[in-house]
C-alpha positions in Angstrom: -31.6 -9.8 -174.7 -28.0 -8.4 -173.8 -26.8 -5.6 -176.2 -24.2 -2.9 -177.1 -24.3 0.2 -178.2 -22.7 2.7 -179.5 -20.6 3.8 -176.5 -19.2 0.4 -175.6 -21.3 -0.1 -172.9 -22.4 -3.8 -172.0 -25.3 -5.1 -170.4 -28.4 -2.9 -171.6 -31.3 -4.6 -172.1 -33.1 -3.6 -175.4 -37.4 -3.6 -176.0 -38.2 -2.5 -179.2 -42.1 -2.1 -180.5 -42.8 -2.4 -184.1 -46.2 -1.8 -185.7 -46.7 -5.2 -185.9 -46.7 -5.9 -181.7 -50.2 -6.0 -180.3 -52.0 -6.0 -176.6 -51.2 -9.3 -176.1 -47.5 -9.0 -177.1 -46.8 -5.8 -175.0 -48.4 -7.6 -171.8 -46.5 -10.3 -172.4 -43.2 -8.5 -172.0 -44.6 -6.1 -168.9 -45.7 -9.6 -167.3 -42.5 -11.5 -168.1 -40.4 -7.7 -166.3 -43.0 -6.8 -163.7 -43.6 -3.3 -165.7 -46.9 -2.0 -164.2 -46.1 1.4 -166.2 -46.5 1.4 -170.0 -44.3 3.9 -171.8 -43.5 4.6 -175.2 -42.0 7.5 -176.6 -38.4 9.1 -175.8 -37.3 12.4 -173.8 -34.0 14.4 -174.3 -33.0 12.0 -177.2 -32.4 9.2 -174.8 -33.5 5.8 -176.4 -34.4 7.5 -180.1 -30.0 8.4 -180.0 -28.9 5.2 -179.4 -26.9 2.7 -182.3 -28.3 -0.2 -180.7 -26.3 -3.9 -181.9 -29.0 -6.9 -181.6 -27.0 -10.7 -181.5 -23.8 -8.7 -183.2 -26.6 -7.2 -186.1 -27.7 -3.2 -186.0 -30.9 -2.7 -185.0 -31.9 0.1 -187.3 -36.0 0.6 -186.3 -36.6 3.2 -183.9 -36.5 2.2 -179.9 -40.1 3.3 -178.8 -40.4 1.1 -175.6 -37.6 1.3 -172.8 -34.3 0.7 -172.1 -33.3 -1.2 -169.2 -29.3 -0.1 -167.6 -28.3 -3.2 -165.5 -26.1 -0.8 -163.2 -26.1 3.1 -162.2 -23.8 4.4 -164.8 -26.5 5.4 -167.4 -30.1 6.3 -167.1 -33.2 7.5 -169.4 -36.8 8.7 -168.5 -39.1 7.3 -170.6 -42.3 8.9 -170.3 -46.2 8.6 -171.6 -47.5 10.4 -172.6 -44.8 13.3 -173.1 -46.8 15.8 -170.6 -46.5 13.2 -168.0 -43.8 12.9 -165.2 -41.0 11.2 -166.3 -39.6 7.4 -164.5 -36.2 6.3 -163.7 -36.7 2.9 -165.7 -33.4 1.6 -163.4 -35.7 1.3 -160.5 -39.3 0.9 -162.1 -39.0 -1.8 -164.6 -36.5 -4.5 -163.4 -33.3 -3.1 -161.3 -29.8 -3.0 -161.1 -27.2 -5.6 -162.9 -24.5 -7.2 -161.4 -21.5 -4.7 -160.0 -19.0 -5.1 -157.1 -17.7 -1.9 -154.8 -15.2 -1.7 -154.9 -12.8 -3.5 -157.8 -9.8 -3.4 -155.5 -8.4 -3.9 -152.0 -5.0 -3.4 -150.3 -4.5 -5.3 -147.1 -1.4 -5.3 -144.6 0.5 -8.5 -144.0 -1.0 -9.5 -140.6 -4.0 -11.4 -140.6 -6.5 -9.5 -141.5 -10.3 -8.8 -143.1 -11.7 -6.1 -145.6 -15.3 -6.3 -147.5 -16.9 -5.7 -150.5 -20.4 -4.6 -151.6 -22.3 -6.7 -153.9 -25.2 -5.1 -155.5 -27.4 -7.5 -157.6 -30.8 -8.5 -158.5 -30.2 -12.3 -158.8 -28.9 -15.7 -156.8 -24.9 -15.2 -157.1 -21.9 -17.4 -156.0 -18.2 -16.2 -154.9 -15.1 -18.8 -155.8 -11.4 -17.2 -154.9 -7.9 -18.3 -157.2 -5.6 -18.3 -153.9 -5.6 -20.5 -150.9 -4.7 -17.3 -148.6 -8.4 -15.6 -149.1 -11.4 -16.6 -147.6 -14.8 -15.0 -148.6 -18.0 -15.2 -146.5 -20.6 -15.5 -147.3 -20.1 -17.8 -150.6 -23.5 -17.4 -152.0 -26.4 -15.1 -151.5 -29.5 -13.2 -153.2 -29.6 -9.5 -153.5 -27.2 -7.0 -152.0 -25.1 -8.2 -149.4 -21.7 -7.3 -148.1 -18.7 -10.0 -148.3 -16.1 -10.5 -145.9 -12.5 -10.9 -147.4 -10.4 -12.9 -144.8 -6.7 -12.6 -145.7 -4.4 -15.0 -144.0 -0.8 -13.1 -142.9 1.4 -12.8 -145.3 5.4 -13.9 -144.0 6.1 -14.7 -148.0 8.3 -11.6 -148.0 6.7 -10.2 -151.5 3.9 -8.5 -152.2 1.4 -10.8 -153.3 -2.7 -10.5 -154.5 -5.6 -13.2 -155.4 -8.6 -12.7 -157.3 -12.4 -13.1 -156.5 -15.1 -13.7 -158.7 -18.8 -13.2 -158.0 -20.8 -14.8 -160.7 -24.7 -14.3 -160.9 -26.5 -17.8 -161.6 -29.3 -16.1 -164.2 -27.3 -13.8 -166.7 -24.0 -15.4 -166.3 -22.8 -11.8 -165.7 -19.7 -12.1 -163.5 -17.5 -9.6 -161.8 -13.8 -9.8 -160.6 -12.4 -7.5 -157.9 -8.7 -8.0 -156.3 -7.0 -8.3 -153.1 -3.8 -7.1 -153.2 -1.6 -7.7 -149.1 1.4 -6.1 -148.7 4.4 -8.2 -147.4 6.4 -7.8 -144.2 9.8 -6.2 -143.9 12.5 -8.7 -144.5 15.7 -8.2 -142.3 19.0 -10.0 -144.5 21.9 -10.8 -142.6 24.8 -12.1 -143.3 26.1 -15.5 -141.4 29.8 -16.4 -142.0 31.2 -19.8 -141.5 32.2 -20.5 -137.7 31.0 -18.2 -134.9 28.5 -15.6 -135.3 26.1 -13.4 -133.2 22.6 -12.6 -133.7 19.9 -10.6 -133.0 17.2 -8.5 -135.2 15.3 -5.1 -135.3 12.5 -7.5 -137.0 10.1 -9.9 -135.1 9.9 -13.3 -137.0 6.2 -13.8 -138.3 7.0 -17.1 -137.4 9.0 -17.4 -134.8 9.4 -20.9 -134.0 13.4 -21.6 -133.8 13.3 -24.9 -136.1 11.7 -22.8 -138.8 13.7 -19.7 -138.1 16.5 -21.2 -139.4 15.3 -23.8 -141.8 16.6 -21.8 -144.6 19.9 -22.5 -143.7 19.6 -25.9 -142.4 21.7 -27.0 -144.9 25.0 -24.8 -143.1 23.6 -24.7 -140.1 24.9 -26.0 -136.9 24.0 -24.6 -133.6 22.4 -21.4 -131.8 22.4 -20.7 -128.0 21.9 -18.0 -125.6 23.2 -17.6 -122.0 20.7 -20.6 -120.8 19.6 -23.1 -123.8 20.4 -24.3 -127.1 19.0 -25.0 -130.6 21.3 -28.0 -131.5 19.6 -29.7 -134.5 21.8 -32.6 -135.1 21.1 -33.6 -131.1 18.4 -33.6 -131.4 18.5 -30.7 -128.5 16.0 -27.8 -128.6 15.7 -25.9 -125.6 15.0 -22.5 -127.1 11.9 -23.2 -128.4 10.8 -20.0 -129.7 12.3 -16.9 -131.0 11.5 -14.7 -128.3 10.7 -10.4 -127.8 14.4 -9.1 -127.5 16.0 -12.4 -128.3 19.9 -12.7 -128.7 22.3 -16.0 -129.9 25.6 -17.0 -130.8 25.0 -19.1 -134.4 27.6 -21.5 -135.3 27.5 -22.0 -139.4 29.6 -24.6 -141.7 29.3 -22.5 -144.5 28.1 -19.0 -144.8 24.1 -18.3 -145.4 21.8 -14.9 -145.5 19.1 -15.4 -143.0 15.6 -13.8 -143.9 14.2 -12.9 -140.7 10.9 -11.5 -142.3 8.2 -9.9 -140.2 6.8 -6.8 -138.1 9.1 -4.4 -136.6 10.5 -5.4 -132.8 8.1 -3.5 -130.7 10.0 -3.6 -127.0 12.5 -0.8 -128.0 13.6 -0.4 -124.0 15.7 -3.8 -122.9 16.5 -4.3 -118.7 19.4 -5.7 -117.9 20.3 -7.6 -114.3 23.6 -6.7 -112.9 26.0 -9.2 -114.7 26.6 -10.7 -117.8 23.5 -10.2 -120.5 23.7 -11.2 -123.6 21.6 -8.6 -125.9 20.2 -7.3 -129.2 20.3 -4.1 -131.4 16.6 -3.5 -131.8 17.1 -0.7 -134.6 18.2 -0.7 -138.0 21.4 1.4 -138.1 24.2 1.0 -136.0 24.6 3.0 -132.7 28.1 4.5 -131.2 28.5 1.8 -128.4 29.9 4.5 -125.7 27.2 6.3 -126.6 24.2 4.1 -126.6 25.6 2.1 -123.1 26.5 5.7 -121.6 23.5 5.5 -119.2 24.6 2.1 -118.1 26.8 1.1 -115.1 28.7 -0.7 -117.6 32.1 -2.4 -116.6 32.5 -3.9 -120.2 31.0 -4.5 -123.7 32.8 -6.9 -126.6 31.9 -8.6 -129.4 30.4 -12.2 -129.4 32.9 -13.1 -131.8 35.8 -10.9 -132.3 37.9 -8.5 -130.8 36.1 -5.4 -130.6 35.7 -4.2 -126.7 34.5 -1.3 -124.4 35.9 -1.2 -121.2 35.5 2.4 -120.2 37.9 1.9 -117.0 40.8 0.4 -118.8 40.0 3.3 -121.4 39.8 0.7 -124.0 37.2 1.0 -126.8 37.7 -1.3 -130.2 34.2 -1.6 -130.0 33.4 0.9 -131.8 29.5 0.5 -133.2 26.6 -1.7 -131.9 25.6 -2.9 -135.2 22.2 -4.6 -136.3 21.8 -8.1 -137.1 24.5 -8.8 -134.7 24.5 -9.2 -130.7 26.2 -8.2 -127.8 28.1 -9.5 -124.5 27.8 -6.7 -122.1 28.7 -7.1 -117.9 26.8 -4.5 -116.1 27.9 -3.7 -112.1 24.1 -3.3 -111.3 20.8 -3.1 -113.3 20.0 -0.6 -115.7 18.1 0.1 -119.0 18.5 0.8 -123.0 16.0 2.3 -124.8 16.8 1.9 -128.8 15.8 4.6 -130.9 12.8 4.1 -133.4 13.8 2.3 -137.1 14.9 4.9 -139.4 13.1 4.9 -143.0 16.5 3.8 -144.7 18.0 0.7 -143.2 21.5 0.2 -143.3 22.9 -3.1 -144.6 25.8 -4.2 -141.7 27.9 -7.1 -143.3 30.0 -9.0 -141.1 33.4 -7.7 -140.3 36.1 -10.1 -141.0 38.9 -9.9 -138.1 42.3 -10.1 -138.6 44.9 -11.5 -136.5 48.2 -9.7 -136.5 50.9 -11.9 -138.3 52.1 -14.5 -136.1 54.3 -17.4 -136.1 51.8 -19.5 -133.7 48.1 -19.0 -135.2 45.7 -17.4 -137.6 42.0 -18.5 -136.4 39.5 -16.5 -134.4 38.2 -19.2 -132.7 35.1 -20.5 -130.6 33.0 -18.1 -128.0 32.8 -16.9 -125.3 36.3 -15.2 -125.1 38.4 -14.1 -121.8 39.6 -10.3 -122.0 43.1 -10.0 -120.7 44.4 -6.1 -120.4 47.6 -5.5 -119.7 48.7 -2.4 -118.4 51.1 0.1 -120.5 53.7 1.2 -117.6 53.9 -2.6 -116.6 55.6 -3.4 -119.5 59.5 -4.2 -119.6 61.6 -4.9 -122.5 58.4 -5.1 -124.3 57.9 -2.3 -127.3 55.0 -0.5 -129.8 54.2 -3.3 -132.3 55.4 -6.2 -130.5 53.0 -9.4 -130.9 51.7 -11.6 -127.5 50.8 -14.6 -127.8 48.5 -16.1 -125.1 49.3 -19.9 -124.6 47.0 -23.2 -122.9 49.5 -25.7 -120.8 49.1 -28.2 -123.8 51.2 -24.8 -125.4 48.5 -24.1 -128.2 48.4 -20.4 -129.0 44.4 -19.0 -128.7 45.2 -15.6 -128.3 47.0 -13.2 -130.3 47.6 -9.2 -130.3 49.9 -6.3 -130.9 51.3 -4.0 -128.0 49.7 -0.5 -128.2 52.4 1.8 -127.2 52.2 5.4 -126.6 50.7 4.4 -123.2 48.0 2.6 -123.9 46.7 0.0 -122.1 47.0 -3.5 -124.5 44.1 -5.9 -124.9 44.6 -9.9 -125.9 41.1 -11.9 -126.5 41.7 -15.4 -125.5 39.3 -18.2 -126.6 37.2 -21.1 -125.3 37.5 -24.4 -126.7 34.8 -25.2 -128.9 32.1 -27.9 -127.9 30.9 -28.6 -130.9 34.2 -29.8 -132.4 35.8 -33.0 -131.6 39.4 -31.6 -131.4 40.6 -29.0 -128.8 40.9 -25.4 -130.1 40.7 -23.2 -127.6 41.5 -23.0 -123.7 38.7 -25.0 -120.9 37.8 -23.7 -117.9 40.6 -22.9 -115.1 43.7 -24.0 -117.5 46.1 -21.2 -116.8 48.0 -18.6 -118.6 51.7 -18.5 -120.6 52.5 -15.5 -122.7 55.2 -15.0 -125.8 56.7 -12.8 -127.9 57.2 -11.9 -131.2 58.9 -9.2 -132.8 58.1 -8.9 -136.5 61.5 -6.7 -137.2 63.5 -9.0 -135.7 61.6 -12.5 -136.5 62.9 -13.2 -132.4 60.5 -15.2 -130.0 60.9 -14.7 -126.4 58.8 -16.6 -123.0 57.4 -13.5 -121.1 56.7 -13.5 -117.7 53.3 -12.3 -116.1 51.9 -10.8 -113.1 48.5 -10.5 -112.6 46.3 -8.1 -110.8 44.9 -9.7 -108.4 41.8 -7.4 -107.9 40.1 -8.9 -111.2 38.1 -12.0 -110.7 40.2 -14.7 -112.6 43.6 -13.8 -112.3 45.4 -16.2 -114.5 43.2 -18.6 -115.4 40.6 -19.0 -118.3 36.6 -18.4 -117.5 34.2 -18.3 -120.1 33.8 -14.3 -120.4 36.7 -14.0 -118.0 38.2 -10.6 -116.9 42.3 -10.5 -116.3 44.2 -7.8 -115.8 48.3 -8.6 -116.5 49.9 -5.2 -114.1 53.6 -6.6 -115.0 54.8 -8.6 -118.2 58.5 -8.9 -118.7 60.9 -10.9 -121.2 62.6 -14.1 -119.9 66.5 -14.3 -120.3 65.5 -17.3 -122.5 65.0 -16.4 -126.1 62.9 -19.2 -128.1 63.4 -18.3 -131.2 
């Protein structure tokens, strides 16, 4: 029968001989065990010092047979006679109990196996409380070893599961715990309209659709230079979020995207001469002249926005690469980033809203790509420090505003495309060309400009997607507007 004593410890198996046991009785019990060894008596106080509880009543005759310890955590020689050499009854009566090695695990998140020893003397079965663990084998006899597999674990939490191995004679049962660490999860923050993005963290599951199923309910679009995610198409020409992968994300409302997963990997990103599209594979942001110092870089600018680095025009609103966001960058011939390695705090980026200076023609950043438009500080005539251009389409919509440097600086206006995904027009197309105005905010007075272009740069007057113009003379008309 299953006992306590006076410890607390379960599971000891209790003979006890009274006068009144004969022969026939004692074989009985030795037959029924498989004892070949008859002993009686105690050494070192083991059996003769125990309080020994019977079925919940205290047993209070003396113990002169054995006790039997289901697992390694006690033992007693019982000997006979005294003079004789003492037995391990653990091993020579009826062996171990049910016990498990060891009671816990901790796994990683990817898909992965760990084990556990079983040590037993019976038939036993395993059963598991969570759909993500596996356990081979599921039954056995004896000692064996099971094989814990854990499925990966993209949840984003910690998480653990229970398995129990229960032997089919005593009913003893033993629970041990899996416990799988979760992924990194990489938040970023998606504002209504145009965004860029990219990640420092590889999607567990990187199919596009289920990428961004978690905001399907503001989301609208995502493209690279090449192919498109467009949902409500249905278009999907992405596919897959790849290694090194960059978009432009079009929302309706704002959304935080979990991008949860292992780290990005490919830390070193080539680039063809041209325009590349590309990521920030580290989790803090980078100076941009710094980080694209190696490059032969003709320019750098924001996705959306009106940050730029255009080292030649010694223009740089750029400022930081940031992570969770992504990059237009025109390179004169191929070249090479290598990103450093994640840093053990990550820094949270959150979008930065831009501001057009105050204008009488506009106040929306508009669609991407944009068209860059310098124009050069001694070219100016009649035009002063805080004066506001606007850059007009020939239907004379204004999608392009910014304020005159001064002090010599060269001035930058970011003109944008027309967005495809709206009905209405709202930005310039392909090839329209060029009209520039004037404000001056002291004054409230609106003047037509006149423009000459440089006609080194590739587009001159007229809008490209990621078009380059450089404006080497701007001058007021005689005709004021306004």
């Amino acid at each position: 029968m299953y006992v306590n004593y006076g410890s607390g410890q379960e599971g000891v198996l209790f003979w006890g001989l009274s006068p009144s046991d004969n022969n026939t009785q004692i074989n009985n019990y030795k037959a029924a065990y498989g004892i070949t060894n008859p002993c009686a008596g105690t050494q070192g106080g083991g059996p003769a010092a125990l309080n020994v509880v019977i079925d919940g009543q205290n047993f209070n005759g003396y113990p002169t047979f054995c006790i039997i310890c289901p697992d390694k955590t006690l033992y007693f020689n019982i000997c006979y006679p005294p003079s004789q050499a003492c037995f391990d009854p653990y091993f020579e009566m009826c062996g171990p109990g049910l016990s498990v090695i060891p009671l816990s695990r901790i796994v990683q998140a990817p898909k992965v196996s760990t084990t556990f020893d079983v040590s037993s003397s019976d038939d036993w079965t395993v059963t598991e409380n969570v759909p993500w663990l596996s356990v081979l084998p599921a039954s056995g006899t004896g000692n064996k070893m099971l094989k814990v597999n854990c499925e990966e674990n993209a949840s984003g939490s910690t998480r653990s599961g229970n398995i129990t191995i229960t032997e089919s004679g005593s009913l003893q049962s033993q629970v041990v715990t899996v416990a799988q660490l979760s992924y990194p999860t990489h938040s970023i923050s998606l504002t209504s309209g145009w965004n860029s993005l990219s990640s420092y963290i590889m999607p567990a599951n990187n199919h596009i659709a289920d990428v961004f199923d978690q905001v399907s309910g503001s989301f609208v679009i995502a493209t690279t230079l090449t192919d498109v995610y467009y949902p409500s198409g249905p278009l999907n020409t992405i596919i897959y979020w790849e290694h090194q992968s960059a978009y432009r994300v079009k929302m309706d409302a704002p959304a935080s995207l979990q991008i949860i997963g292992p780290p990005e990997t490919r830390k070193t990103l080539t680039l063809s001469a041209g325009w590349s599209l590309i990521p920030i594979v580290c989790n803090y942001p980078l100076d941009a002249a710094t980080a694209l110092g190696s490059l032969d870089l003709e320019v750098a600018k924001d996705v959306v926005g009106t940050g730029v680095l255009w080292p030649d025009m010694e223009i740089n609103t750029l400022g930081d690469l940031n992570p969770g966001m992504a990059y237009y960058v025109l390179l004169n011939s191929g070249g090479s980033i290598t990103f450093p390695y994640n840093s053990d705090q990550v820094v949270v980026v959150d979008p930065i809203a831009v501001e057009l200076p105050e204008n009488p023609w506009t106040d929306k950043i508009l669609s991407s790509p944009s068209h860059l438009i310098i124009i050069w500080a001694d070219g100016l005539q009649g035009i002063v420090a805080g004066d506001i251009i606007g850059v007009f389409s020939p239907d004379n919509n204004c999608y392009g505003v910014a304020t005159i440097f001064g002090n010599g600086q060269n001035s930058l206006v970011t003109v944008y495309s027309d967005d495809m995904s709206t009905a209405e027009k709202d930005g310039f197309s392909p090839g329209e060309a060029f009209s520039f105005k004037l404000y001056r905010p002291g004054t409230q007075e609106i003047f037509e400009l006149h423009a000459r272009f440089d006609e080194g740069q590739p587009n001159k007057g007229y809008f490209a997607n990621n078009g380059l113009s450089v404006v080497s003379r701007l001058w007021q008309s005689a005709i004021q507007l306004h």
